[in-house]
C-alpha positions as CSV (number, residue, x, y, z in Angstrom):
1,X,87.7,-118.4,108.3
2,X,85.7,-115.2,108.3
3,X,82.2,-115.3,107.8
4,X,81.3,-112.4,106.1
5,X,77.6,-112.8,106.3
6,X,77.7,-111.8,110.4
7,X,80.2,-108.5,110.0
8,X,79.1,-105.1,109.9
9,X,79.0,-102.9,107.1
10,X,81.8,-100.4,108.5
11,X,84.1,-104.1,108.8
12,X,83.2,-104.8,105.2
13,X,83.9,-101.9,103.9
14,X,87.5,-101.7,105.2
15,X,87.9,-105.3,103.8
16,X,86.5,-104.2,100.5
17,X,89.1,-101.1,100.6
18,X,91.9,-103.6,100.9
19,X,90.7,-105.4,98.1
20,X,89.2,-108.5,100.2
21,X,86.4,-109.8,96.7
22,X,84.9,-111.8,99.4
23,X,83.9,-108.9,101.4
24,X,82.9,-107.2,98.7
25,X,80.4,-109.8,96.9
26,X,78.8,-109.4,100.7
27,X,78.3,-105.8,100.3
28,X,76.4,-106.7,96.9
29,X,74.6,-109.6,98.1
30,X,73.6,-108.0,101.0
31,X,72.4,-104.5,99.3
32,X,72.2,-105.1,95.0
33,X,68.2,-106.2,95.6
34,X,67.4,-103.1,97.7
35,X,69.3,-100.8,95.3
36,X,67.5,-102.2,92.4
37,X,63.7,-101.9,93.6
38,X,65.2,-98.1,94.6
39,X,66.6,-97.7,91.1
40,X,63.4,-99.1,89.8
41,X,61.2,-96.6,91.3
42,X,63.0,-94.1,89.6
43,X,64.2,-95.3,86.3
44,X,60.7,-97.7,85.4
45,X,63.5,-99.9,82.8
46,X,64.7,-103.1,84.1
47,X,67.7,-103.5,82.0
48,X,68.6,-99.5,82.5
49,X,68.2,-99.9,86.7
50,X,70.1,-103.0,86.4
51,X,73.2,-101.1,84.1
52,X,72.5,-98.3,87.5
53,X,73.4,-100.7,90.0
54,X,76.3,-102.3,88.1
55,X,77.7,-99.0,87.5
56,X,77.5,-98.1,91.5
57,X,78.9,-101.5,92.3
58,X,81.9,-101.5,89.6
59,X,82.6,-97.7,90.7
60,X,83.0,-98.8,94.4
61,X,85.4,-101.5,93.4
62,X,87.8,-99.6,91.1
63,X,87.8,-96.8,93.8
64,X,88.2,-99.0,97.0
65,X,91.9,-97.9,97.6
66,X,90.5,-93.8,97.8
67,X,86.8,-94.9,99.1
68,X,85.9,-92.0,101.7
69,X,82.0,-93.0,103.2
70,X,80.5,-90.9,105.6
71,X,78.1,-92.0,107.7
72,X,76.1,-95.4,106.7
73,X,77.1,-97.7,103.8
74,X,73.2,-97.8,103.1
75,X,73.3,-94.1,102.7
76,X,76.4,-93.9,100.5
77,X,75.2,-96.8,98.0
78,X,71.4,-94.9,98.2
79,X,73.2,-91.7,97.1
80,X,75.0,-93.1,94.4
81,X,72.4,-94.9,93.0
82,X,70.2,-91.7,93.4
83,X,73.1,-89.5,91.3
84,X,73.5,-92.4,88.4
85,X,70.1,-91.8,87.7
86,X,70.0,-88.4,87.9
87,X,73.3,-88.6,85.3
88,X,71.1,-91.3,83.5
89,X,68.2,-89.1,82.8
90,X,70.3,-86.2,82.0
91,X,72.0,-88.3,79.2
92,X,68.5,-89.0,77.9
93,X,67.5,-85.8,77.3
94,X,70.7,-84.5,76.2
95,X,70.4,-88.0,74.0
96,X,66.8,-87.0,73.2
97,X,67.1,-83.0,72.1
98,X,69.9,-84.4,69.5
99,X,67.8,-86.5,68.0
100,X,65.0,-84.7,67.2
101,X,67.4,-82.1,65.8
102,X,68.7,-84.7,64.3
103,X,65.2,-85.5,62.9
104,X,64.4,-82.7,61.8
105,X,67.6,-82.0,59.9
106,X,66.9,-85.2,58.0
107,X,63.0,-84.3,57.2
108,X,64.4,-81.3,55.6
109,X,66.2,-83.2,53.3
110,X,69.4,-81.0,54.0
111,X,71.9,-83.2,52.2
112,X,75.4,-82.2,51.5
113,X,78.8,-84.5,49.9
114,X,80.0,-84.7,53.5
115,X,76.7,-86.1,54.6
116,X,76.3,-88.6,51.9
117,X,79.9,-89.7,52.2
118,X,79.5,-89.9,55.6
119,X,76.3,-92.2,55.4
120,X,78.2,-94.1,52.7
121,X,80.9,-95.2,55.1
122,X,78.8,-95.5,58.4
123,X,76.6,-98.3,56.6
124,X,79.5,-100.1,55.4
125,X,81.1,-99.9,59.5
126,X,77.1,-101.1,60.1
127,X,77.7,-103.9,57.9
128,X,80.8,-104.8,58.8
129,X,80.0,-105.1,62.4
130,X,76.8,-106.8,61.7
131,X,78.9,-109.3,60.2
132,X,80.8,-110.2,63.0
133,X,78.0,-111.4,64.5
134,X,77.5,-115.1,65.3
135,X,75.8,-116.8,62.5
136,X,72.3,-117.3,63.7
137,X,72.2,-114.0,65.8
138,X,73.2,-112.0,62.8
139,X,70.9,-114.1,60.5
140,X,68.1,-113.3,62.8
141,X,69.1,-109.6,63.1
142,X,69.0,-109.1,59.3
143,X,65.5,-110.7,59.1
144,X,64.6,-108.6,61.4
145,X,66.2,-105.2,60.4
146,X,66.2,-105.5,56.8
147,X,63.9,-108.0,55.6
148,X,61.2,-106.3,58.1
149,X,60.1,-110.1,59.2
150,X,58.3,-109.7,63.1
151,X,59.4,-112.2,65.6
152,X,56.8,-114.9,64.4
153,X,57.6,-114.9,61.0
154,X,61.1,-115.1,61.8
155,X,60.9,-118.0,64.4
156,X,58.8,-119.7,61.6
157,X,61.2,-119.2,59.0
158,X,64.1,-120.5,61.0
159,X,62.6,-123.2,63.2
160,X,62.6,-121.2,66.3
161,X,60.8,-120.3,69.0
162,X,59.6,-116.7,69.6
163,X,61.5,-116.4,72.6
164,X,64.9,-117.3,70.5
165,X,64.5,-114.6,68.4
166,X,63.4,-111.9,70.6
167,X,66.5,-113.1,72.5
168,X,68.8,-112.9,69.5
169,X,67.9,-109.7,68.8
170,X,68.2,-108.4,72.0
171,X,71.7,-109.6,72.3
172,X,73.0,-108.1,68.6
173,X,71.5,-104.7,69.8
174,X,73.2,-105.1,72.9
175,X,76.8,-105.9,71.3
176,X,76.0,-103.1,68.5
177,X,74.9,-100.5,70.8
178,X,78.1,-99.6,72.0
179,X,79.9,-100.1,69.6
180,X,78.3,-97.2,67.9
181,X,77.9,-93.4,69.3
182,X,74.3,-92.3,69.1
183,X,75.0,-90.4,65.9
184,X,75.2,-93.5,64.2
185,X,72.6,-95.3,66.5
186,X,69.9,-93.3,65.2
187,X,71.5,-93.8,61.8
188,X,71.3,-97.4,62.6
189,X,68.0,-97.5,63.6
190,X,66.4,-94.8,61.4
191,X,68.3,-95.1,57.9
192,X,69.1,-98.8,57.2
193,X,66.0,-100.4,59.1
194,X,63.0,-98.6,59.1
């Protein structure tokens, strides 16, 4: 039996590139915490330097068979965290410029049929999906997003704790978020809740 634990990076990385799991939940064990305080530093988000890490770690894995490292495995998996966030922060401002263009298309009240037909069939997609929800997530979601109820009230109104409903909500942003492109985020967000 190999204990994976006592080998070398170089070992575990030839393991990982012929698909050895075992050697490859090493490699994460042995370097996810580092990467993530590194990731930390640079991104300030917890969930967004946790998606950074996931991203380097699921890119290594679906590459393994063509992975090409050059000097140190610590450098490699320092590097690639280093350029996820770079591409992270460029996707935020690209994600930011839009939608204060966005924002200010909408404060001008520049409305054509296109636009209202368009807003017509994104909030029924928004409901739809909304719907698919579980029960009490989606109940808690609507509370929140429509009937403009703040965690308290909601966890009142539903016997709940606090906690429960922050999670809740969490979670339905989470499973909504990607189903949506950030053109109808922000419609999410800014149109039918606020």
């Amino acid at each position: 039996m190999t204990f994976y634990n006592k080998l070398h990076d170089n070992e575990l990385i030839c393991l990982v590139k012929k698909g050895d799991d075992k050697a490859f939940a090493e490699v994460y064990k042995r370097y996810w915490g580092i990467l993530y305080r590194h990731a930390r530093r640079m991104v300030k988000l917890e969930e967004e330097s946790q998606d950074v890490i996931q991203d380097v770690f699921e890119s290594i894995w679906r590459n393994r068979k063509v992975l090409e490292i050059k000097g140190s495995l610590s450098s490699y998996l320092y590097s690639s965290v280093r350029y996820k966030v770079f591409d992270l922060l460029d996707k935020g401002k690209v994600r930011n410029n839009y939608l204060e263009k966005l924002g200010d298309f909408v404060n001008k009240g520049v409305y054509t049929i296109d636009h209202l037909l368009i807003e017509k069939e994104l909030s029924e997609q928004i409901e739809k999906e909304v719907g698919f929800l579980p029960k009490k997530m989606r109940k808690v979601f609507e509370l929140s997003r429509k009937e403009h109820l703040n965690h308290k009230e909601i966890a009142e109104k539903l016997s709940l704790s606090d906690q429960t409903v922050k999670k809740q909500i969490q979670k339905a942003l989470k499973i909504l978020k990607p189903k949506f492109g950030i053109f109808i985020w922000y419609y999410i967000i800014v149109k039918l809740f606020l």
